[in-house]
VMD Tcl script that draws the C-alpha trace (Angstrom):
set ca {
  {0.00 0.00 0.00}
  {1.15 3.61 -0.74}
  {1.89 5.81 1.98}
  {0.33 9.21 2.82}
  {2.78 12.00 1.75}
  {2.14 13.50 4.83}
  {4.57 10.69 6.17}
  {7.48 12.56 4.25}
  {6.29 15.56 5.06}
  {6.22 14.99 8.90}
  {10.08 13.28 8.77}
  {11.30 16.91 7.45}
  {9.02 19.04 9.79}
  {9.47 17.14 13.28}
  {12.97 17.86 14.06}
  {12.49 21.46 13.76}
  {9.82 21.71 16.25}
  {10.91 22.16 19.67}
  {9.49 22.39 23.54}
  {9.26 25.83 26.02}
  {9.58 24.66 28.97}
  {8.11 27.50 31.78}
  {9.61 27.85 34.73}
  {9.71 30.23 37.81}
  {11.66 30.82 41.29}
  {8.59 29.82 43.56}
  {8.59 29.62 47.57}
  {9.96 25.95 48.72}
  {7.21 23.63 49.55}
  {8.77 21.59 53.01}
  {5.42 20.01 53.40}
  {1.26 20.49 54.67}
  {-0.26 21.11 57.43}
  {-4.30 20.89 58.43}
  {-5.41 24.92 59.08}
  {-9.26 24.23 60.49}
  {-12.03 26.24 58.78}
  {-15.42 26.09 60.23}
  {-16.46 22.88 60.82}
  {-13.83 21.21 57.86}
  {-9.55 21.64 57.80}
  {-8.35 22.89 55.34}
  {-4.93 21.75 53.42}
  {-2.35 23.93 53.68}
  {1.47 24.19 52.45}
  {4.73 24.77 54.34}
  {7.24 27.16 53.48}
  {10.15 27.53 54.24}
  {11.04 30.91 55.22}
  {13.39 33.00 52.25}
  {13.73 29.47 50.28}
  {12.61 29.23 46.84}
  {13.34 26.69 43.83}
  {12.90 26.58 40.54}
  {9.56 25.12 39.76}
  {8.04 23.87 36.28}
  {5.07 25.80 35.87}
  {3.88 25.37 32.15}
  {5.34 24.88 28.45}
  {4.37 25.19 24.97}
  {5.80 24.40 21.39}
  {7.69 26.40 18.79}
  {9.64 25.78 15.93}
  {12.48 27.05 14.49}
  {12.97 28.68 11.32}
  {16.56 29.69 10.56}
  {19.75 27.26 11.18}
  {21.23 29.84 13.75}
  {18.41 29.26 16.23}
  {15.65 31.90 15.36}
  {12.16 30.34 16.94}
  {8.51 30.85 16.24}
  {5.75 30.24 19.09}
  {2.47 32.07 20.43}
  {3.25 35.09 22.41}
  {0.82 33.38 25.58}
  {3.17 30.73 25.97}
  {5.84 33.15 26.40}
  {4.27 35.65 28.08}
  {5.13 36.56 31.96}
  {7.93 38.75 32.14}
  {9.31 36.62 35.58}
  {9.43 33.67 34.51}
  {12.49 31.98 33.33}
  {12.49 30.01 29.44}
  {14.45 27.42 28.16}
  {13.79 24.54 24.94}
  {14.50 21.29 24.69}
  {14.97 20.37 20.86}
  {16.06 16.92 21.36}
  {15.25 14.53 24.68}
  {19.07 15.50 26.00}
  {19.22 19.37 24.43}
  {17.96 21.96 26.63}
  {18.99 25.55 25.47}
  {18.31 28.95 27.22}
  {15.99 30.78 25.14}
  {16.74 34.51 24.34}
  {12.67 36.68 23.72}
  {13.58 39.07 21.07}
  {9.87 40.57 20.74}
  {6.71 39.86 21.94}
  {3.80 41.27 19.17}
  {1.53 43.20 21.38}
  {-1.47 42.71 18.87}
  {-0.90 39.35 17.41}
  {-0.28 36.04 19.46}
  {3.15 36.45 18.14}
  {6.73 35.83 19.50}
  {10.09 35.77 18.48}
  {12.77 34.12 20.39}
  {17.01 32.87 19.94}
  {19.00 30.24 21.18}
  {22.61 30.24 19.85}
  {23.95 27.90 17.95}
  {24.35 26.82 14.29}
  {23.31 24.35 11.89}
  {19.84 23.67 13.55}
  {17.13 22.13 11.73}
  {14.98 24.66 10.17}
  {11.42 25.21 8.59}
  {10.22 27.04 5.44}
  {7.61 29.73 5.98}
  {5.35 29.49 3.26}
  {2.53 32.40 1.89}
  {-0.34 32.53 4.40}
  {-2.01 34.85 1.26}
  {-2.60 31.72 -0.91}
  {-4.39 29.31 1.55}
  {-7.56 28.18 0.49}
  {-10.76 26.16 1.77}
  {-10.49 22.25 2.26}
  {-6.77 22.04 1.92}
  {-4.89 19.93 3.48}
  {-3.07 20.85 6.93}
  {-0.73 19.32 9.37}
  {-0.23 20.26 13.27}
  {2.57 19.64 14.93}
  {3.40 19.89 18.68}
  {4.27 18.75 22.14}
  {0.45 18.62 23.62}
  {1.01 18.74 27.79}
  {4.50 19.16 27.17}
  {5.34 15.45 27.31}
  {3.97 14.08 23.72}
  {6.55 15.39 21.54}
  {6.22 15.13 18.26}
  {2.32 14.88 17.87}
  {0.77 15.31 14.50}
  {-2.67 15.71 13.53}
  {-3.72 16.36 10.13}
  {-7.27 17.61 8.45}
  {-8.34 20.58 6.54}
  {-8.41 24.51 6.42}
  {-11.82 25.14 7.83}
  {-12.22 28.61 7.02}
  {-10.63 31.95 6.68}
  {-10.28 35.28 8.38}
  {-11.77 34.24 11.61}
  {-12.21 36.39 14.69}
  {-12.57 34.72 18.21}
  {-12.03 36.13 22.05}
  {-9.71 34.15 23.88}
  {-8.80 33.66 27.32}
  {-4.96 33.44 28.21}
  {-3.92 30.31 30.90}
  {-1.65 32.63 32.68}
  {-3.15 36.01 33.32}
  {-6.45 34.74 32.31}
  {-7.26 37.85 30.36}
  {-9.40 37.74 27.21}
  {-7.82 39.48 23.86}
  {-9.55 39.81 20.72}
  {-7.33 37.30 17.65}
  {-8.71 38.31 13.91}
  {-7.20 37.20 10.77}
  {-7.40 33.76 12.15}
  {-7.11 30.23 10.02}
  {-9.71 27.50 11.07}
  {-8.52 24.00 10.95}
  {-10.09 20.93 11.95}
  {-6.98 19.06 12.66}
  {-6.71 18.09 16.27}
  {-5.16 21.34 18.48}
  {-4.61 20.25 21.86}
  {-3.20 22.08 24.96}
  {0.25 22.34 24.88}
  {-0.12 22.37 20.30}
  {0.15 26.37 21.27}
  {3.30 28.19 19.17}
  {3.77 24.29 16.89}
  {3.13 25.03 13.07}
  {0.69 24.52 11.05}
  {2.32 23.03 7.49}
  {0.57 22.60 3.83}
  {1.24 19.91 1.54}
  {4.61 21.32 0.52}
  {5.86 21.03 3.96}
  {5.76 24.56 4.58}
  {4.61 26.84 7.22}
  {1.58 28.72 7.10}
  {-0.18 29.71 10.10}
  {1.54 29.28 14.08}
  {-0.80 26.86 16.25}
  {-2.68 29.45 18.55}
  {-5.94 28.16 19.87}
  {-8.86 25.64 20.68}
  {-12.71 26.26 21.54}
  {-13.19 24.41 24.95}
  {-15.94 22.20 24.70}
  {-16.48 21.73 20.80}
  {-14.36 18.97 18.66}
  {-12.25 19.45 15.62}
  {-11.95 23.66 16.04}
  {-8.55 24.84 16.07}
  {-7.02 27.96 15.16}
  {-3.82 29.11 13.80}
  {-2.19 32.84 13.54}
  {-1.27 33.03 9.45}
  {2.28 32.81 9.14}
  {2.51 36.55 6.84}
  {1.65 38.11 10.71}
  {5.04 36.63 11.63}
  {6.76 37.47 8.11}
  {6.06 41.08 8.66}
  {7.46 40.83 12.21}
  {10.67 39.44 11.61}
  {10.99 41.89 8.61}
  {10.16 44.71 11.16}
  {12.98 42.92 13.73}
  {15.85 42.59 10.88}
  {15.03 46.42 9.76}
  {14.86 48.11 13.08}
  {15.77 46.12 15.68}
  {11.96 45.92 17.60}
  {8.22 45.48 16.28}
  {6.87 49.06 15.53}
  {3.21 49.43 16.22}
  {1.23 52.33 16.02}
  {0.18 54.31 19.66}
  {-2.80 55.83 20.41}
  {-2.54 55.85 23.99}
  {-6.01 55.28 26.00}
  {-7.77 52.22 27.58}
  {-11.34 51.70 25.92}
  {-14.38 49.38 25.32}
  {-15.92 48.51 22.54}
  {-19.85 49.39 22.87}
  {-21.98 46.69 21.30}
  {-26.10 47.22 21.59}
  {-26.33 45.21 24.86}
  {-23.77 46.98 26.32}
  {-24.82 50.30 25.36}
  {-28.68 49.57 26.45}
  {-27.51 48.46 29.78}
  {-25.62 51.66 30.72}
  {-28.15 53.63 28.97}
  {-25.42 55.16 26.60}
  {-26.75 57.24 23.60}
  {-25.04 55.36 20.42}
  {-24.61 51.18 20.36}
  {-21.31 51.56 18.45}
  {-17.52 53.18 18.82}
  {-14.79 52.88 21.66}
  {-15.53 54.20 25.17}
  {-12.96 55.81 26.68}
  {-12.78 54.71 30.53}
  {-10.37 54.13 32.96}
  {-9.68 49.76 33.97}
  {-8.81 50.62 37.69}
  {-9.83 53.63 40.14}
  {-6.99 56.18 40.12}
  {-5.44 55.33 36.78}
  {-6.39 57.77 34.25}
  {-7.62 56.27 30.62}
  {-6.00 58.37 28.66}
  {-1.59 58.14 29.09}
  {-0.19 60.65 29.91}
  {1.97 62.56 26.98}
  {0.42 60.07 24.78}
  {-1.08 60.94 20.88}
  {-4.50 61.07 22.72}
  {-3.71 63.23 25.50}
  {-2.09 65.22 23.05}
  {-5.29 65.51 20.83}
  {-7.36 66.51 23.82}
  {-9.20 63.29 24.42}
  {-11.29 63.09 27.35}
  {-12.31 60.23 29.74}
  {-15.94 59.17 28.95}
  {-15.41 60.00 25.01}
  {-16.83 57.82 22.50}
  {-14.58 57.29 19.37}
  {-17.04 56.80 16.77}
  {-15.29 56.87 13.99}
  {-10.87 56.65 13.14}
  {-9.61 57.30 10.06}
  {-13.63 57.41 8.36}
  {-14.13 54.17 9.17}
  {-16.91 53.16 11.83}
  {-15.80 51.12 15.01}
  {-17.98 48.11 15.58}
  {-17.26 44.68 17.73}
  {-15.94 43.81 13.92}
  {-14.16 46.47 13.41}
  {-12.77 47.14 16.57}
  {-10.43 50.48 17.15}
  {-7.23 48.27 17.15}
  {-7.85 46.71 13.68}
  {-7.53 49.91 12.26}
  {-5.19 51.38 14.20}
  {-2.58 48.50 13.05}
  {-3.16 49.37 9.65}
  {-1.89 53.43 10.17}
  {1.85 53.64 10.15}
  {3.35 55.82 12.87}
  {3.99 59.39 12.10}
  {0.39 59.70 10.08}
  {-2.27 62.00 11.69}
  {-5.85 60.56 11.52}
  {-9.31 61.99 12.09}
  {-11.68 60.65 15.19}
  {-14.83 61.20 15.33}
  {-16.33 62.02 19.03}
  {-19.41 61.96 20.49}
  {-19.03 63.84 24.04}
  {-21.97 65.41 25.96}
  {-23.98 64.66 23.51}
  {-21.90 66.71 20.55}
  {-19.70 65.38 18.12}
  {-16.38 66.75 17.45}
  {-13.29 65.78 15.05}
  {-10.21 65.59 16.21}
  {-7.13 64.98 14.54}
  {-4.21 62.83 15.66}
  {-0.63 62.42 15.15}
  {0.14 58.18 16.05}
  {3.24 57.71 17.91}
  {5.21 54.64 18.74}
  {4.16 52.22 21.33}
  {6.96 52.21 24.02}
  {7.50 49.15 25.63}
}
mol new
graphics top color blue
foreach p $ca { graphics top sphere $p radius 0.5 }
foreach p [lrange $ca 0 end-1] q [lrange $ca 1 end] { graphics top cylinder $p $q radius 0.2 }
display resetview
């Protein structure tokens, strides 16, 4: 009997793809005790006063994609500035891992471990995908099945979904997104997703809990554009605005009694910290806490077309008109976008 080409496929593509392993300086566990509660104990840990150890907390995949050690993975597996990083590319080779740039919009990263000669993968043209292709993911699911494949089809295109991060459990907004049906499991986060010719196209990113055969995958061109951001000026250049917002949606906006279902509130996320920044392109362009952004750059702002979609597709430098509606009146104000500073 003939076999697959996927077989081939996965022989080139598996040695390339490696494991994060998370890890972080945590207090020294000596033991429990029982601490009663009401009428049950409760079980509590011992620490040791001052001693901490290094303690596995989580992991990922990646893969790399030059032979001196440049790495792909998701930006969530990556992403708590304390912890410490390292890969393991073989079952004997760990390496420490270098994070040259976390995308702040996409579930992006970009990381280095030195060396030479590494297996690499192609990035193929995320442009040129179509419907009911054939895919292939690759990963280390739970960190200890390395080398896991799972193959089906692209799903669909240009999907949006809201997902929760595993560390800081916050919910960000993913568009652009590839649907696959092949198998995405926890741990699949930051593996590749590879065509037919054994390229890359899309980076492993997410799963919906509780429904089978939905995956998602960032396309690879999100990456391409980063790394030819990285090579040109040394960081990932993003456009600034500078406030915190929500996006009003009809239910939203009928249950505060607000006066339009649509645009980007401006309002403060914690008591005492002002939602516009300070010396920011906002603050600069005189908007005001409570503002509603209908409109940037004459397009409308909608839960589909959220403020940040089309803020990533200004360049910085380039003034843009917003549309406000404050108090009832609305206003245009014009804005120059700045860099985002890290």
């Amino acid at each position: 009997m003939e076999k697959s080409p996927i077989v081939e496929i996965v022989k080139k593509v598996c040695p390339a793809v490696i494991t994060i392993v998370v890890s972080k300086n945590l207090p020294k566990i000596e033991g429990f005790y029982m601490l009663p509660f009401g009428t049950e104990d409760l079980i509590m840990p011992k620490v040791k006063d001052g001693k901490k150890e290094l303690i596995k907390i989580g992991g990922g995949s990646a893969f790399l994609i030059s032979k001196d050690g440049l790495i792909l993975t998701s930006r969530h597996v990556v992403e708590d500035p304390d912890a410490d990083y390292s890969v393991i590319l073989e079952p004997n080779k760990t390496y420490s891992v270098k994070i040259l740039e976390r995308d702040p919009i996409n579930d992006i990263a970009i990381l280095k471990i030195e060396g030479e000669d590494f297996p690499y993968l192609e990035l193929g043209d995320s442009e040129q995908i179509e419907i009911g292709e054939t895919v292939i993911a690759v990963g280390n699911p739970l960190g200890e099945f390395h080398d896991t494949v799972s193959a089906g089809i692209v799903s669909g295109l240009s999907r949006y979904i809201q997902a929760s991060n595993g560390i800081s459990k916050q919910a960000e907004r993913l568009r652009g997104l590839i649907q696959t049906d092949a198998a995405i499991n926890p741990g699949n986060s930051g593996g590749p997703l590879i065509n037919m010719e054994g390229k890359v196209i899309g980076i492993n990113t997410a799963m919906v809990m509780g429904a089978q055969n939905i995956g998602f995958a960032i396309p690879i061109n999100y990456a391409k554009k980063d790394l030819e951001e990285i090579k040109k000026f040394g960081r990932i250049k993003v456009p600034f605005l500078g406030i915190k917002y929500i996006i009003l949606s009809k239910d939203l906006s009928e249950k505060n009694k607000l006066p339009v279902d649509y645009g980007a509130l401006v309002v403060r996320e914690v008591l005492g910290e002002s939602p516009v920044i300070k010396n920011s392109a906002a603050e600069k362009a005189g908007i005001e806490e409570f503002d509603i952004i209908l409109e940037a750059k004459g397009e409308k702002i909608t839960t589909d077309n959220p403020l940040s979609d089309i803020l990533q597709k200004c360049k910085i430098g380039e003034e843009i008109e917003l549309k406000i509606l404050r108090k009832g009146k609305e206003l245009i104000k014009k804005v120059k976008l700045e860099e985002k500073n890290k």
